[in-house]
C-alpha positions as CSV (number, residue, x, y, z in Angstrom):
1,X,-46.9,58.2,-26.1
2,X,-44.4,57.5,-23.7
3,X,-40.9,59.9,-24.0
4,X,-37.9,57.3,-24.8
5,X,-34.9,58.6,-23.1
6,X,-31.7,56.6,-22.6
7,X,-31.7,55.4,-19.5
8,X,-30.1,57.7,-16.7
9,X,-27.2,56.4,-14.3
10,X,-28.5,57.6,-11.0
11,X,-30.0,56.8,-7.9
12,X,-32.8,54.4,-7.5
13,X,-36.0,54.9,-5.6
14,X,-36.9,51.2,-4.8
15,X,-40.1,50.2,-4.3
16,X,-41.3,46.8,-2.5
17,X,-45.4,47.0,-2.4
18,X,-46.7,44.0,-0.1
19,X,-50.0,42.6,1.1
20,X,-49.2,44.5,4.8
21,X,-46.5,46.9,4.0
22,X,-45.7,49.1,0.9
23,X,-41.6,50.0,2.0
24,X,-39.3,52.2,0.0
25,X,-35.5,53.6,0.0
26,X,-33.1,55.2,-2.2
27,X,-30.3,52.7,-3.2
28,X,-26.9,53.7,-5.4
29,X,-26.6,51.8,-8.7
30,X,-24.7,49.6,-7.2
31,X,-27.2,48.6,-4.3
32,X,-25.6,50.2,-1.6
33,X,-28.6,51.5,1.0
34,X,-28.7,55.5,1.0
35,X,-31.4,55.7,3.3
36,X,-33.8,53.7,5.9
37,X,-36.2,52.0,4.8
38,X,-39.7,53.5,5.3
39,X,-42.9,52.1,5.3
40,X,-46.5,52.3,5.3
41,X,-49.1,49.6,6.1
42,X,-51.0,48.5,3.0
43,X,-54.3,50.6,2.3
44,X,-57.0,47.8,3.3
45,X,-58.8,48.6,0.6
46,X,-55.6,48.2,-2.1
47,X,-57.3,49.4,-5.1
48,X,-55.1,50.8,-7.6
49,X,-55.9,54.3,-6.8
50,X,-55.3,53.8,-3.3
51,X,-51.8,52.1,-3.5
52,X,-50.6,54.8,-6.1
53,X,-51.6,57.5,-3.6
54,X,-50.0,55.4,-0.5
55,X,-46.7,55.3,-2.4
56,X,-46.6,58.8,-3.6
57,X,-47.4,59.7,0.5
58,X,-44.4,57.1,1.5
59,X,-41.8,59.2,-1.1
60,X,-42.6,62.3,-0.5
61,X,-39.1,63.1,1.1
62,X,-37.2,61.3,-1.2
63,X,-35.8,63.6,-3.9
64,X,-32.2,63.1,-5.4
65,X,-33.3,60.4,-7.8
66,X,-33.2,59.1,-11.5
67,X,-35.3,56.1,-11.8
68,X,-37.6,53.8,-10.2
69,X,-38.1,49.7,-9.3
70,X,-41.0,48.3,-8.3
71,X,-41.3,44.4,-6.5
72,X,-45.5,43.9,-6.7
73,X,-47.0,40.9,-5.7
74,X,-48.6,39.3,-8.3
75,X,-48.4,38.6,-12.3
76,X,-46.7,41.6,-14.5
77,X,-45.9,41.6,-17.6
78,X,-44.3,44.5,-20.0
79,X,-45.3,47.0,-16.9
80,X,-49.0,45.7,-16.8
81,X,-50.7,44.1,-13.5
82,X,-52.2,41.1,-14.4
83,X,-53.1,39.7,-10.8
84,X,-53.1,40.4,-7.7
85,X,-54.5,38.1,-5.4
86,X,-53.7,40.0,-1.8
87,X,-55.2,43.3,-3.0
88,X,-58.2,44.6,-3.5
89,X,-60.2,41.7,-5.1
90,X,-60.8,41.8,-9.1
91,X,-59.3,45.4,-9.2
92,X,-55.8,44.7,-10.6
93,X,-56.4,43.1,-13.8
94,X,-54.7,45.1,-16.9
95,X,-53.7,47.7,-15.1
96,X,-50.8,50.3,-16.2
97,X,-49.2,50.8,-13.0
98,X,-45.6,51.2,-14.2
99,X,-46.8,54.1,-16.5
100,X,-48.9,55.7,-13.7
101,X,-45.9,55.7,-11.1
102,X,-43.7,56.7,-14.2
103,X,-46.2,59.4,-14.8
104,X,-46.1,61.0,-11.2
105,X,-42.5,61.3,-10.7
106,X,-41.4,61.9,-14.1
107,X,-39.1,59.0,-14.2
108,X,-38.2,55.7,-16.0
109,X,-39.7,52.7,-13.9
110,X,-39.5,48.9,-13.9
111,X,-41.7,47.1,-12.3
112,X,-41.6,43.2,-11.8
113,X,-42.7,40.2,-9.8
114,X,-41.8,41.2,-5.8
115,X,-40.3,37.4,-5.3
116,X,-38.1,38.1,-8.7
117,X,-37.3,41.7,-7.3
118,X,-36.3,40.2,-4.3
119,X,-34.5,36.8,-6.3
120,X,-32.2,39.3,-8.3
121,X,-30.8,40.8,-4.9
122,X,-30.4,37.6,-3.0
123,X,-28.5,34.7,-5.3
124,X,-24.9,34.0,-5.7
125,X,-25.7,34.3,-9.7
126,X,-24.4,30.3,-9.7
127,X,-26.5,27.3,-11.3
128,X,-30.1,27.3,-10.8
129,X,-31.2,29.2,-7.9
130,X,-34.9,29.5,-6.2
131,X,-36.3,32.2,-3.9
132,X,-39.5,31.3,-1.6
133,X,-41.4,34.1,-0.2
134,X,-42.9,33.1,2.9
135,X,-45.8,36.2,4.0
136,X,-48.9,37.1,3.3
137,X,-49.1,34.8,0.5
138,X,-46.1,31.9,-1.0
139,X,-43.7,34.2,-3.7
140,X,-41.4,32.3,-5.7
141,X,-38.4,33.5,-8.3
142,X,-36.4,31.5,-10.5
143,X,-33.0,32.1,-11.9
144,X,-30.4,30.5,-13.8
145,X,-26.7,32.0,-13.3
146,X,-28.6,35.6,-11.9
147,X,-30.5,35.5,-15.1
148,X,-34.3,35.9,-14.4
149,X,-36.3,33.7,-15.9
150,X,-40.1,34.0,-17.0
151,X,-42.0,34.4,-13.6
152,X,-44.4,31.8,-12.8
153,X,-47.3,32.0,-10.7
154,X,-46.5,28.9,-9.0
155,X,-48.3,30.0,-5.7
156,X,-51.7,29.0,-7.6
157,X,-51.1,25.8,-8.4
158,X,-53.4,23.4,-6.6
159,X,-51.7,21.3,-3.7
160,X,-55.1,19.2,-2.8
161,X,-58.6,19.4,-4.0
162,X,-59.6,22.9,-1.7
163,X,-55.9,25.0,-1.5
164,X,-53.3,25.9,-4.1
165,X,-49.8,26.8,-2.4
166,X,-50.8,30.5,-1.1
167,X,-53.7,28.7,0.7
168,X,-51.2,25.9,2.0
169,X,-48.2,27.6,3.1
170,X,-49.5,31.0,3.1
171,X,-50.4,33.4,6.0
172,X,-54.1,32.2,5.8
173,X,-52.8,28.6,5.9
174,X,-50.5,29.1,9.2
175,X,-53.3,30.6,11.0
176,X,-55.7,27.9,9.8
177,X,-53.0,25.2,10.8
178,X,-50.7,26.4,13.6
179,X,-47.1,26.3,13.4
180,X,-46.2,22.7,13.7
181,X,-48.3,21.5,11.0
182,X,-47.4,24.4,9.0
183,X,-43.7,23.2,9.4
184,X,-45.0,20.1,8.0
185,X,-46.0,21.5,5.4
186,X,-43.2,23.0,4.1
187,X,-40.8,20.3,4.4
188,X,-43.9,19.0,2.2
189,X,-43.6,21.7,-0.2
190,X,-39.6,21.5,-0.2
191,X,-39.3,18.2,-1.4
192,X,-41.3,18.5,-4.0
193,X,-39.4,21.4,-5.2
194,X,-36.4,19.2,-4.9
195,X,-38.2,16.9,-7.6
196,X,-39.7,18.6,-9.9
197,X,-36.9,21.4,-10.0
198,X,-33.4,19.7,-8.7
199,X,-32.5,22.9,-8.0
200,X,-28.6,24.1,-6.8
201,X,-29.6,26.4,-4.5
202,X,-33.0,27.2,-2.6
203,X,-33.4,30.5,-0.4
204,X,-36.1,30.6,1.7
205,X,-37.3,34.6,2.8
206,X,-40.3,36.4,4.2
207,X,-41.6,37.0,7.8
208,X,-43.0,33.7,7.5
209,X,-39.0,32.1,7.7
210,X,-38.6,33.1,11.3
211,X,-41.2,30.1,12.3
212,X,-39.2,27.8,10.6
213,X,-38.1,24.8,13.3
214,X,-36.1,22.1,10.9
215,X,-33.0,21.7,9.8
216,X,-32.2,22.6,6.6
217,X,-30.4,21.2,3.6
218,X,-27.0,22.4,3.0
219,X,-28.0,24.1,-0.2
220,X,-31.0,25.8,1.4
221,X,-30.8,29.3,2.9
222,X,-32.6,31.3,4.9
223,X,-32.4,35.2,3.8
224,X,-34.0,38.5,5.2
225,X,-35.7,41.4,3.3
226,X,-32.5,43.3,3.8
227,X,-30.6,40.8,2.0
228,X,-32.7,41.3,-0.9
229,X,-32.0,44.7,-1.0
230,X,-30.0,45.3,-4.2
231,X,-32.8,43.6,-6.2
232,X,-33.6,47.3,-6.8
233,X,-30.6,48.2,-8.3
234,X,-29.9,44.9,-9.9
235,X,-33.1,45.1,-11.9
236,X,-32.1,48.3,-13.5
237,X,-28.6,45.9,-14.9
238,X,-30.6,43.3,-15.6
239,X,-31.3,42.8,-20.1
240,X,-34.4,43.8,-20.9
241,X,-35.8,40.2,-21.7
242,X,-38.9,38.0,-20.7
243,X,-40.7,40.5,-17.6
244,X,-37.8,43.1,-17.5
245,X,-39.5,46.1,-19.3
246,X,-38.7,49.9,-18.9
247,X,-41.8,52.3,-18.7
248,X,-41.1,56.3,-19.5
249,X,-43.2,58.7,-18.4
250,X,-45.5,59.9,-21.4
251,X,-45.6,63.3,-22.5
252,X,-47.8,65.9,-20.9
């Protein structure tokens, strides 16, 4: 059984695992950056096993810290992968990975969506705010005054008969396409958002922003990883409610 502990007030290792790079730092509680960021490529074949081992490689000089958050790209829920379609095909389905991490350092984790880790670091915390995720596959958070709110896969709903939206707007779909048509599609893809959602604000991330070649709405921004930085702090102020779940290591 996991040991419950009251949560201590300490550092934070944060922990961003992506479909091309797994990147970690040490933040303070408040978010402020206490070291570079490092990073690693993604293991090609991103099995469980071999992602656990590539983060415990990244840490290994990271030392003066209390507890751990965790952006992962796909479906979690109470510290359970449920998906993960840019890893290692049908290997991430039910699998504990907040309680191994939590295991090999010895320390409380949370792990969440990496589009809601991100989200939770880059909103003003006014109305209702969305993140986009523009890389290796489409991410998306939504939150409601800085309140997270139940993560939706939105990335697999279908867009025409053959793609959903990671196929679309998605690194596979910008290669497919080329950049101008890619464009095309997400001014596509934002005005449906502005539809269905009416959203207040819209931020728009991910190595993918830096092809962008419109203008904008006023209420649309385009952030960097680095402004989503104290999403790894902020997760660990956040209520424990909907996907925010705290894993303790178990006892040996």
């Amino acid at each position: 059984m996991p040991l419950q502990t009251k949560v201590p007030q300490g550092d934070i290792l944060s922990i961003d695992i992506g479909g091309t790079n797994i990147k970690a730092c040490l933040l303070s509680p408040k978010g402020k950056l206490l070291t570079d960021f490092k990073k690693t490529p993604t293991p090609k074949n991103s099995t469980p096993e071999a992602i656990l081992k590539g983060i415990k490689k990244l840490t290994a000089d990271f030392k003066s810290f209390e507890k751990i958050s965790i952006g992962f790209p796909g479906y979690v829920k109470n510290g359970i992968v449920q998906t993960a379609p840019n890893l290692a095909e049908n290997k991430w389905v039910n699998v504990d990975l907040a309680q191994q991490v939590s295991n090999l350092f010895g320390k409380p984790v949370r792990l969440i969506n990496d589009a809601d880790q991100q989200g939770l670091g880059i909103v003003s915390g006014k109305g209702f705010e969305i993140v986009f995720t523009l890389g290796t596959g489409f991410g998306t958070s939504l939150l409601f005054d800085g309140e997270l709110l139940p993560h939706l896969e939105l990335s697999h709903l279908p867009v025409n008969k053959t793609d959903d939206y990671d196929d679309f707007i998605g690194d596979r779909g910008f290669h497919k396409v080329g950049k101008k048509e890619w464009n095309k599609r997400l001014q596509y893809i934002i005005e449906i958002y502005k539809t269905v959602f009416n959203y207040d604000k819209l931020y728009i991330g991910g190595g993918n922003s830096n092809e962008i070649n419109f203008n904008l709405d006023k209420n649309i921004k385009l952030v960097s990883n680095k402004d989503g930085i104290k999403g790894g702090a902020k997760l660990w102020l956040a209520k424990e409610k909907y996907h925010v779940h705290t894993t303790y290591p178990q006892k040996k």
